[in-house]
C-alpha positions in Angstrom: -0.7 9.0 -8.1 0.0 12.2 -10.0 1.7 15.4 -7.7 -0.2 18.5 -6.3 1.5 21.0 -4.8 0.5 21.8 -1.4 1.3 24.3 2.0 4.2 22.4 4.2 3.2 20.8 7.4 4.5 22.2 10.2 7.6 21.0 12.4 8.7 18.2 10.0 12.3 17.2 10.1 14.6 17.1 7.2 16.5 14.6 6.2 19.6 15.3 3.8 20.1 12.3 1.1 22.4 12.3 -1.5 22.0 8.2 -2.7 21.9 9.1 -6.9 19.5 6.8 -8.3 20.8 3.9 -10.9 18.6 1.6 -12.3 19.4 -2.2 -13.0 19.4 -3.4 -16.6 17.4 -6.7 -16.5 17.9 -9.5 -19.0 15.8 -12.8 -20.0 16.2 -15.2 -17.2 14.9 -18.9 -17.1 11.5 -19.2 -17.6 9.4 -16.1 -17.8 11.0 -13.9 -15.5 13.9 -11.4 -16.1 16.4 -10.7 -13.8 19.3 -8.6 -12.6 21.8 -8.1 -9.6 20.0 -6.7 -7.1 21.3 -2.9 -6.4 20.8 -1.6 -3.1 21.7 2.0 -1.5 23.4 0.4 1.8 23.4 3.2 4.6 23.3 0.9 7.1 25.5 -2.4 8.0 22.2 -3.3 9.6 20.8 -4.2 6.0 23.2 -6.8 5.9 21.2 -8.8 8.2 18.1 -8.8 5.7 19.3 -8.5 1.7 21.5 -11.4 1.2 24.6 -11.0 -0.6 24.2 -11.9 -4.4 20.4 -10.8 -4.4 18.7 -10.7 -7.3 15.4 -8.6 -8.8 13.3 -10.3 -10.7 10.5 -9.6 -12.8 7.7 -11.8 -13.3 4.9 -9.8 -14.8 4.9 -6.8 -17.0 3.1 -4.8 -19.5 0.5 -2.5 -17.5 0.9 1.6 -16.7 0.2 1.8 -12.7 0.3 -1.6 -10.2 -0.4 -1.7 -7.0 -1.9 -3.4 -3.6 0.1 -6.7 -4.0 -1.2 -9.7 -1.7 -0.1 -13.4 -1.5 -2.5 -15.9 -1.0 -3.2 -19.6 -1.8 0.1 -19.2 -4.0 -0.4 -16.1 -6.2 -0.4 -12.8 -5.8 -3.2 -10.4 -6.7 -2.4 -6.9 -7.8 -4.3 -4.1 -8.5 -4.2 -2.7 -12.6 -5.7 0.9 -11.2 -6.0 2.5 -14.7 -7.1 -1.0 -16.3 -9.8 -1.0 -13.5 -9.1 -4.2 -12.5 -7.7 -7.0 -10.2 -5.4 -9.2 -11.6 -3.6 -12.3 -9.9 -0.5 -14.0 -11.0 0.6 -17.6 -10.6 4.0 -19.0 -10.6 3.8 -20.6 -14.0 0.7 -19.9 -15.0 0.8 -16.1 -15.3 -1.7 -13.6 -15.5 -5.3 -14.1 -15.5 -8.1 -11.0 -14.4 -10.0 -11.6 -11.1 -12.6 -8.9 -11.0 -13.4 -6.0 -13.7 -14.3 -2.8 -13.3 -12.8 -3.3 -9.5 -13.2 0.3 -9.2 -15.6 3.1 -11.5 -18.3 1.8 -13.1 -20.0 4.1 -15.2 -20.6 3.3 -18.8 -18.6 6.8 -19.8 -15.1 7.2 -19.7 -14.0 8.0 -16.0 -12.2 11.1 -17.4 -9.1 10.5 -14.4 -5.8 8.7 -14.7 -7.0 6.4 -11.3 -10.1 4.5 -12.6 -9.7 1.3 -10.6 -9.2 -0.4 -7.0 -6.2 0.7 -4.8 -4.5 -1.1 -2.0 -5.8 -4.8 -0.7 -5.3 -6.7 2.5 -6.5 -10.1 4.1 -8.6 -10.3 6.8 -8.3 -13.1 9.3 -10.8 -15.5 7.3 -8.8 -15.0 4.4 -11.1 -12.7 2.3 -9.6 -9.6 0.5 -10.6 -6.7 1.4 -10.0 -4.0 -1.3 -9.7 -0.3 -1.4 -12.1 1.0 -3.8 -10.3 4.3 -4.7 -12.2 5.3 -7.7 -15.4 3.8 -6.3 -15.0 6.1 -3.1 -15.4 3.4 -0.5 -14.2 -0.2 1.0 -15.0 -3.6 0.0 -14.6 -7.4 0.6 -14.9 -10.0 -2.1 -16.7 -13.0 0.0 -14.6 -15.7 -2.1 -11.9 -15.5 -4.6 -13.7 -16.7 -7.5 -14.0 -14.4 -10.4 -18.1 -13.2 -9.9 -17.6 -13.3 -5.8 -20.2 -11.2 -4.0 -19.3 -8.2 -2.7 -19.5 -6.7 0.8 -19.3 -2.6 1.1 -17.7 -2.1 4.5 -17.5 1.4 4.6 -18.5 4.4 1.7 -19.7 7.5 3.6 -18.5 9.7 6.8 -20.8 11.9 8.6 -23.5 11.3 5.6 -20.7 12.5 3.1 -18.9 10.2 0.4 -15.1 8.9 1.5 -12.6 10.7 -0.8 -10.7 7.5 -2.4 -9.7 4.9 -0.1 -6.1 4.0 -0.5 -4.9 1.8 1.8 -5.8 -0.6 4.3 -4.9 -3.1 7.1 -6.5 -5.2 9.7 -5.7 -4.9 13.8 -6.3 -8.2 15.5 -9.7 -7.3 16.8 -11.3 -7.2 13.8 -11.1 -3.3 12.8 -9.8 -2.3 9.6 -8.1 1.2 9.2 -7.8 3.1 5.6 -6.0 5.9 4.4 -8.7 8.5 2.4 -6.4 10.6 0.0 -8.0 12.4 -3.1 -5.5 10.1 -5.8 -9.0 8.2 -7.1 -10.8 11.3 -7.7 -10.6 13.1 -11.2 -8.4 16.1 -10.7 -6.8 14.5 -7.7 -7.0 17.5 -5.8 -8.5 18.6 -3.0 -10.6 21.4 -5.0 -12.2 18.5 -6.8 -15.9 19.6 -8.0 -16.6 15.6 -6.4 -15.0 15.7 -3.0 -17.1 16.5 0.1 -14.9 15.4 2.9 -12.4 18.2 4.0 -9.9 16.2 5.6 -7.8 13.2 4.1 -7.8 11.4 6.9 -7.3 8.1 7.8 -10.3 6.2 9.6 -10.9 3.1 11.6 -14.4 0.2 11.4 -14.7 -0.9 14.3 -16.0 -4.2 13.3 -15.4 -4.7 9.8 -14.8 -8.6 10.4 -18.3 -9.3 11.9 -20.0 -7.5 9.0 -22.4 -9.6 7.3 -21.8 -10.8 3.6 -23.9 -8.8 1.9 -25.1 -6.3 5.1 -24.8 -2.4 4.6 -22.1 -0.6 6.2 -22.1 0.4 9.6 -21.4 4.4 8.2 -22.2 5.7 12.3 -19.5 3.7 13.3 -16.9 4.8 11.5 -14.2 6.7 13.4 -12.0 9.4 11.5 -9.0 8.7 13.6 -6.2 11.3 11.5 -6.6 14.6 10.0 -3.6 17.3 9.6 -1.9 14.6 6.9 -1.9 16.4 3.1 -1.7 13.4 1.6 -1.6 9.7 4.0 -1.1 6.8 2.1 0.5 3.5 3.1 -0.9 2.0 6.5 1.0 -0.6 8.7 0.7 -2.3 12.0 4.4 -2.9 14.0 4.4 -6.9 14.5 2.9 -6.3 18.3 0.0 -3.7 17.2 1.4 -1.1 19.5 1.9 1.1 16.7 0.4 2.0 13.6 2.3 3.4 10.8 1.2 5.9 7.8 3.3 7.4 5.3 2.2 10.7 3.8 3.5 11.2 0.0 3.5 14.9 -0.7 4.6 17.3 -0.2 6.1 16.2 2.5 7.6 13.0 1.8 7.3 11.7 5.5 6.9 8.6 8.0 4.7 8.8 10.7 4.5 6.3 14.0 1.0 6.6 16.2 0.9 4.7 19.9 -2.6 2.3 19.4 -4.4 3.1 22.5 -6.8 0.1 23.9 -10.1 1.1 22.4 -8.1 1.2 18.9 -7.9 5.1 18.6 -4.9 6.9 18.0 -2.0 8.8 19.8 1.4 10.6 20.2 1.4 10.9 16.2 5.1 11.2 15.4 7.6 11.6 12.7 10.1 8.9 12.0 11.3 9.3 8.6 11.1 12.7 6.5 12.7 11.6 2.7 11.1 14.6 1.6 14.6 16.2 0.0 15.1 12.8 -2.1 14.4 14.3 -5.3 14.9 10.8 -7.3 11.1 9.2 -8.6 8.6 8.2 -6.4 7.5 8.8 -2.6 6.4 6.8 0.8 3.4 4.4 -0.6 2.5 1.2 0.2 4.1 -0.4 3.2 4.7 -3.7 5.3 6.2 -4.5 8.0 8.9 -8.3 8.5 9.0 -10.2 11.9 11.2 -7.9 13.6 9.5 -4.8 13.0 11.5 -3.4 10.1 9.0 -1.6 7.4 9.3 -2.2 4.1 8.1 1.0 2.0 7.9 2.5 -1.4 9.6 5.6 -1.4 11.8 8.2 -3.5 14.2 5.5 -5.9 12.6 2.3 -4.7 11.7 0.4 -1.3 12.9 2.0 1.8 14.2 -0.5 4.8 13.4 1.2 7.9 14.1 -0.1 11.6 10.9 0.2 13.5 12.2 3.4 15.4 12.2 4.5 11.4 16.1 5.2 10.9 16.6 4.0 6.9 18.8 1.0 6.6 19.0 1.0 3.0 16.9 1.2 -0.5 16.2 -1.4 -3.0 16.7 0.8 -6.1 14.2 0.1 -8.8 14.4 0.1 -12.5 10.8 2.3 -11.6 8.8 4.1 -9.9 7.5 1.5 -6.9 4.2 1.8 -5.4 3.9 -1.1 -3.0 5.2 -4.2 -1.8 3.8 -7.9 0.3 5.2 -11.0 1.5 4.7 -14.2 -0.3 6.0 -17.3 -1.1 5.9 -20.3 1.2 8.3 -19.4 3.8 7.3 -15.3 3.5 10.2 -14.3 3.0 9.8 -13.4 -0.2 9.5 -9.6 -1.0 6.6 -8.9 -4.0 7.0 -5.6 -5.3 4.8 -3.6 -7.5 5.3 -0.5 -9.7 4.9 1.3 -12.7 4.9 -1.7 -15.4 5.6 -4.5 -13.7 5.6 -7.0 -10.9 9.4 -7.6 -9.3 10.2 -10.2 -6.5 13.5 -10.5 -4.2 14.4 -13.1 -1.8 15.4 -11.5 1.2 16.3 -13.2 4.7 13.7 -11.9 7.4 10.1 -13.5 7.3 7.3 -11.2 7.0 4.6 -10.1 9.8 1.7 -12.3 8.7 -0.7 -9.9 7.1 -4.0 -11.2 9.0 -4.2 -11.7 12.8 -6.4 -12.9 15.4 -7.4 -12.7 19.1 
């Protein structure tokens, strides 16, 4: 994302930090991956509980400009290449091969913005990706992962006006999917964008985005704008028992936010947990997840930010980059994917993470 410079929201908390920002120096490891000691900002001795001692970052795939939406599945991990317009996925010894292209715009001219492709990506509970069009302007599920896979729109249009740039996403056990709706995938990334026709940047729930029929137009009256007074939301996450949702906002207030999940799926009692927003060091709160005992996982100012789940920050993984997002993989989960500016990192940490799909 690129920064804009925007009135403060109101009654947000600062947070004094004063963690300098060193990156690693990584080195050819065994195989194809480089690696270093794993540096981490420890503010917390609960952090000791989840980053083992003698940690190390490693760096399995590299040469792009912007990553992001990491997911594991079947044993690789797809990634979004926003300004290469694609969706790439990565096998342990196999490396990098191109899944779907353009996974975002697709007019013949050059988009003219630095955001071009797909976003964030998520799982829903039959295993099909779900993708965050961003440049596109809506929501869509592949219906297989097999490069040419049809392609479900699940949601492209609020109120009979076109979705902003879909961000991020994530499944509630019921089937609903919620998105974050900043203006990153638009040209000018700003809200005075000739394009953008939705006020807000809100985030929004589908009710019923698993029953949707391959192939079957959105349900657009359905759509429920849940979140509006956030300048710029971005990373969405469920705590591991649903009854909260999390979204990060990424400027200019660099904040955590925690909403109560009311019964019908609507939102409430929208809170600040985290504020980072006097970290001056590279990056802000992106791409989220959470690990089985409710601890989030965030990119943020210097790296990933470890939060408890009432949001007090345990510690930062500082990056060699700026970091955009992060997922579970490997076969026990516990496995922390990380991607950022260049490259794809990985750490082995000692908490599982919440599974990413979930059913009733």
């Amino acid at each position: 994302m690129r920064r804009t410079k925007l009135s403060p929201l109101p009654a947000v908390i600062a947070i004094a930090l004063a963690c300098a920002f060193v990156p690693p120096q990584l080195h050819a490891a065994a195989g194809t991956a480089n690696s270093a000691p794993l540096k981490v900002d420890r503010l917390d001795p609960a952090i000791d509980q989840i980053i083992p001692a003698g940690a190390v970052l490693e760096r399995v795939a590299t040469g792009f400009k912007w990553l992001e939406g990491p997911v594991w599945t079947n044993g690789s991990l797809y990634f979004a290449d926003i300004p290469g317009n694609s969706i790439r996925k990565w096998t342990p010894g196999k490396g990098v091969t191109t899944l779907l292209t353009p996974s975002g715009y697709k007019g013949s001219a050059p988009y003219g913005g630095p955001e071009s492709g797909s976003n964030g990506m998520t799982l829903d509970a039959h295993g099909r990706l779900t993708v965050a069009g961003h440049a596109q302007r809506d929501v869509y599920r592949l219906e297989s992962l097999q490069p040419g896979s049809p392609i479900t729109i699940l949601a492209d249009t609020y109120q009979g006006k076109r979705l902003n740039s879909p961000n991020d996403l994530v499944y509630r056990s019921d089937g609903s999917l919620y998105f974050t709706d900043p203006p990153y995938g638009l040209r000018t990334q700003q809200d005075s964008d000739p394009e953008k026709q939705l006020k807000a940047n809100g985030v929004y729930r589908i009710p019923h985005a698993l029953e949707q029929k391959p192939g079957a137009a959105p349900s657009s009256a359905a759509l429920q704008q849940l979140v509006t007074d956030l300048p710029r939301p971005n990373g969405i996450a469920f705590s591991p028992d649903e009854r909260y949702l999390y979204v990060n906002n990424s400027e200019p207030q660099k904040i955590w936010m925690r909403y109560r999940v009311l019964p019908d799926g609507t939102l409430t009692e929208g809170k600040v947990i985290c504020d980072a927003t006097s970290d001056a060091r590279p990056g802000g709160p992106d791409g989220m997840k959470v690990d089985q005992q409710g601890n989030i996982y965030s990119a943020g100012p210097g790296g990933v930010w470890i939060l408890s789940p009432e949001g007090k920050h345990l510690g930062t993984i500082v990056m060699p980059e700026r970091t955009a997002n992060v997922a579970w993989g490997g076969a026990d989960r516990k496995t922390l994917y990380i991607t950022a500016s260049s490259s794809v990192y990985r750490v082995h940490l000692k908490i599982a993470g919440a599974p990413l799909t979930r059913s009733r």
